[in-house]
N, C-alpha and C positions, 0 to 999 in steps of 0.2 A: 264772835262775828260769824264764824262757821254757820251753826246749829241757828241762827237769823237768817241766816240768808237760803239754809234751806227751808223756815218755815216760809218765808217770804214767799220764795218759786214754789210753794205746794199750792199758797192764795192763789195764784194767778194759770196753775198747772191746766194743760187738756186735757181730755181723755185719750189715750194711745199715743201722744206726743212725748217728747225727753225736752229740759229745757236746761240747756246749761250753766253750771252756777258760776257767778260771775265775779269772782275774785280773784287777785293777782297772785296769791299765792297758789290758787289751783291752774293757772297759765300751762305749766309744763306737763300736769298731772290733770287732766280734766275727769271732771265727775259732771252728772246731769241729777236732776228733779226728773221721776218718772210719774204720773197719775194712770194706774190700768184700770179695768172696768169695773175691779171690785178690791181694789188696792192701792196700795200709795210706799213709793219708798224713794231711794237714792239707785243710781248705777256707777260701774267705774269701768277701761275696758280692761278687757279679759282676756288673752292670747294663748291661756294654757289649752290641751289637751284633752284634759279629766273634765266629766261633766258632772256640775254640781248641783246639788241639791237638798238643803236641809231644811228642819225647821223647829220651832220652840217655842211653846208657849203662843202667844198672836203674832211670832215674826216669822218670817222665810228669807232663806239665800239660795241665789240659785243664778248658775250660765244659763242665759239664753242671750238672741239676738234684739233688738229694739234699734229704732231710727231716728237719728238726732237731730238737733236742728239743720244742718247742710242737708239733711234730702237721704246722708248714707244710710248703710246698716250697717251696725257694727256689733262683734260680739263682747258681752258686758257682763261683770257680777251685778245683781241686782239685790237688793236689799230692800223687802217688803212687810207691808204689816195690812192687816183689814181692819182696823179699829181706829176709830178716830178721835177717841177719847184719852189716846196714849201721845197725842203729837209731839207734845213738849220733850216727854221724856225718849219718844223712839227715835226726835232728831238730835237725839244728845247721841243716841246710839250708831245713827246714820255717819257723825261729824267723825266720830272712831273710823268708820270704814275708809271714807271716802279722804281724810288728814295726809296728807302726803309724807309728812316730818322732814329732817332734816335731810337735805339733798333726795330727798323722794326715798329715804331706807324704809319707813313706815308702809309707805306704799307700794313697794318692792317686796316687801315680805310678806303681808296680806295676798298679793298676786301669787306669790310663789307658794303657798299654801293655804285656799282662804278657809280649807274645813278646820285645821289647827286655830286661824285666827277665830272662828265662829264657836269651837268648840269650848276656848277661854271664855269668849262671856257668856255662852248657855249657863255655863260653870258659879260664874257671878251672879248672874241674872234671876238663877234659879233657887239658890241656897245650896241645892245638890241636886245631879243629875240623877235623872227619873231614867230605872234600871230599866231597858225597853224589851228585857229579857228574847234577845234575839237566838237563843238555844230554842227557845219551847219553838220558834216556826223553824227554828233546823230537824230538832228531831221528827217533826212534823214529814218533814218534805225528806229528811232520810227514809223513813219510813214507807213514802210515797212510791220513791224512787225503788226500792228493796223493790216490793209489790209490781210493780211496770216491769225491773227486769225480768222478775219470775212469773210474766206473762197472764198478770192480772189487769180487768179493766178496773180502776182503781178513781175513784173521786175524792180530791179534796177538800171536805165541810170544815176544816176549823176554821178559817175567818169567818163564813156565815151563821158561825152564833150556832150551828148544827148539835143535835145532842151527842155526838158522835167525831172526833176530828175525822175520821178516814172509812169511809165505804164500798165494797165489792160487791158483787152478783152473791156471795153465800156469806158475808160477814160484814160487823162494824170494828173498825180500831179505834181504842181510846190509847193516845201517846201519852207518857208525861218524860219530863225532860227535864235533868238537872246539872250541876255543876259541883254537886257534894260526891268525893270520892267515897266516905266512911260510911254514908247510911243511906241505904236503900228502903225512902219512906218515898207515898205519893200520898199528894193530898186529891178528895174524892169532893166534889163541889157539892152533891145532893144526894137526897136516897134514889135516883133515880140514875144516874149516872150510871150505875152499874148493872141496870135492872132493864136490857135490851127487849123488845119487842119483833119477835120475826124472825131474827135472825142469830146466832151466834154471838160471842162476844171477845174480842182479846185484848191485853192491856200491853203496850209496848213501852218499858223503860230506855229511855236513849243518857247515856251518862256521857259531859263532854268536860270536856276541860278547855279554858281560852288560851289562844294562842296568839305571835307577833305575827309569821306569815304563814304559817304551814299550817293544812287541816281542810277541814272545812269549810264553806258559807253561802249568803244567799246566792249569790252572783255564779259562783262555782258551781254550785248546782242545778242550777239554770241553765245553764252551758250544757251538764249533764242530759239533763232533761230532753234538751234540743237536741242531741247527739243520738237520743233513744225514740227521736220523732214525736213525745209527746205535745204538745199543745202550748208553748210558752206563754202566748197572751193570755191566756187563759190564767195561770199561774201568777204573773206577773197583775191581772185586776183584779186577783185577791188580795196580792201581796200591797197591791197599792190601797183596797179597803183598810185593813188592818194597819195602812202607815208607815209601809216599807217602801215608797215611790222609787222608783230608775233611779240610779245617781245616787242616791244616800249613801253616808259611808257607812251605815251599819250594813247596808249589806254585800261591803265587803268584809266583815271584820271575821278571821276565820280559829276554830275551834277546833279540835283533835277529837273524835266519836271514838271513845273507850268502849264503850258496851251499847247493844241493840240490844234488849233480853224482851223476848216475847211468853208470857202468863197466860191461859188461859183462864178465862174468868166463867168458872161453872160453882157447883154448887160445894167445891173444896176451896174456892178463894174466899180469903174473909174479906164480906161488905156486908151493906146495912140497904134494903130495900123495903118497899113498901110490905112487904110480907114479914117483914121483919117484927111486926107491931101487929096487935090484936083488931084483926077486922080490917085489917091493911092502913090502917088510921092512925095517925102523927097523933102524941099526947094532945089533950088540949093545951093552947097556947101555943103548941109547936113549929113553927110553918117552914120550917128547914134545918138540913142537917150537914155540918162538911163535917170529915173526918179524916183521920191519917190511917194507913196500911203499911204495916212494915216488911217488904217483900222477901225479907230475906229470910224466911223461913219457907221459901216457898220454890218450888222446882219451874226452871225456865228454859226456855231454848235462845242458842244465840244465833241473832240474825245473821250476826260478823261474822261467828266461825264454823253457826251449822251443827253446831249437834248440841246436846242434852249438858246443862249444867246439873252438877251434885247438888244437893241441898246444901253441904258442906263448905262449896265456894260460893254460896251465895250470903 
C-alpha cells in the first residue's frame, strides 16, 4: 500500500513542490513525495545536527530544507534518484525510509542515524561496496599540506586527471598511498608517468592504516588547511569533482599516516620510459604499459620525521 501510494504522488508530483503521502499510518510519522528539477524521491523530517550527504549508484540521501504543502519549510532527509526507469523498484526503496514500524521505532532509528540506515542497503543494493579508496586523496592532501607548511606555493592536480598529482614552481609529486604494512610496491600507470618534462620528479609513499576515531581525514584536514590560510573552496571543488561532496561520511572516516617517504626519481629509480625502447618506440602492438616498483630497496627521506632512511629499514 506504501510503495502505491508513493507511485501515485510521483503521477501527480510538481516541480519544487513536497506533497504529502496520505495514509493513516503515516498520520503521526509524515513523509512527503518530493519532484526537483532533475529528480524525484521521498522526504521525512530531520531534526539532527550532522549534515548529510551520500550516494550510490543512481540514488542520493541527503539533509536539506524543501517546503510542504502548509506553505512551511522544514528541515527533511531526502531520498532521490534521476532515473526514471527504476520507479517501481526505488519506491520499494523509498517505502523502507519513509515505514514508520511499530510505535514509530523504525522511524526513530533511521532519524537517529540515517548514514548507518543508508549504509545497510548500499551494502544490499550493491553486492559489495565499491572501495572508494579514500587514503589515495589523503595522502594526496597530506602531501599537500607537508609542502604549504614548508612554504611552498603548492597546486593540487590529482582530481584533474593531471599527469602529475602535486606541483610547485621547481618540481612535480607523484603520491601513491597504501594500506599494506609488509610491502613497499607502487603501481606506475604508463611509461610516461615517470618520464617528467621540465621539471624535476619525486615519488611520495604515504602508508596509513584505518582507524575508529583517531588519525586522520578529509574533513580534518581541511580545517588544517584553513588554519594555514590556504584556499579551502578551492580544495573542497576538487574534492567535490572526484565524489567526495561536504557532508559525506567518507570524509570523515579517519586513518593513522605511518610513513610519508619521499624517493627521488632520477636516473637510479627503477622505471620504464619511453627511452626505455629502441627509437623511444612501444613494441608494435604495444600501446601501454603499467608496472609495479618495489621501493624497498631504495633510499628515502621521511616527511614525518625528517631525516634519511637506511636502505635497511626500508
Amino acid at each position: 500500500m506504501l510503495k502505491r501510494a508513493i507511485l501515485n504522488n510521483w503521477k501527480t508530483d510538481i516541480s519544487g513542490y513536497a506533497q504529502k503521502i496520505d495514509l493513516n499510518d503515516l498520520k503521526e510519522y509524515p513523509a512527503w513525495t518530493i519532484k526537483l528539477e532533475d529528480s524525484y524521491g521521498v522526504a521525512i523530517p530531520y531534526a539532527g545536527d550532522e549534515k548529510i550527504n551520500e550516494s550510490f549508484a543512481n540514488a542520493k540521501i541527503r539533509s536539506t530544507n524543501i517546503k510542504i504543502d502548509d506553505g512551511n519549510e522544514i528541515q527533511t532527509i531526502i531520498l532521490i534518484t534521476d532515473t526514471i526507469s527504476i520507479q517501481e523498484h526505488f519506491a520499494a526503496l523509498c517505502s523502507e525510509l519513509i515505514e514508520p514500524g511499530i510505535n514509530g521505532n523504525k522511524r526513530k532509528q533511521i532519524i537517529s542515524s540515517p548514514v548507518t540506515w543508508w549504509k545497510e542497503w548500499k551494502e544490499l543494493l550493491g553486492n559489495k561496496n565499491i572501495d572508494e579508496r579514500i587514503y589515495d586523496v589523503l595522502g594526496e592532501l597530506c602531501v599537500l599540506k607537508y609542502l604549504v607548511e614548508h612554504g611552498e606555493e603548492a597546486e593540487w592536480n590529482g582530481p584533474l586527471h593531471a599527469s602529475y598529482d602535486i606541483e610547485t614552481e621547481a618540481k612535480f609529486y607523484e603520491v601513491k598511498s597504501s594500506i599494506n604494512r609488509v610491502k613497499k610496491e607502487v603501481t606506475i600507470s604508463s611509461q610516461f608517468q615517470l618520464a617528467p618534462s621540465g621539471k624535476s620528479l619525486e615519488l611520495v609513499l604515504c602508508r596509513f592504516e584505518p582507524t575508529i576515531l583517531t588519525g586522520v581525514s578529509i574533513d580534518g584536514l581541511l580545517n588544517e588547511f584553513k588554519a594555514l590560510g590556504y584556499n579551502t573552496d578551492i580544495l573542497n571543488n576538487k574534492l567535490e569533482s572526484c565524489g567526495f561532496e561536504i557532508g559525506m561520511s567518507a570524509r570523515k572516516r579517519t586513518f593513522i599516516l605511518h610513513e610519508m617517504l619521499l624517493y627521488k626519481v632520477d636516473d637510479s629509480f627503477p622505471r620504464i620510459t619511453p627511452e626505455s625502447f629502441i627509437g623511444g618506440v612501444l613494441p608494435e602492438g604495444i600501446t601501454k604499459i603499467s608496472y609495479t616498483v618495489d621501493l624497498s630497496g631504495l633510499s628515502s627521506v621521511s616527511l614525518i620525521k625528517g631525516e634519511d632512511n637506511d636502505i635497511q629499514n626500508n
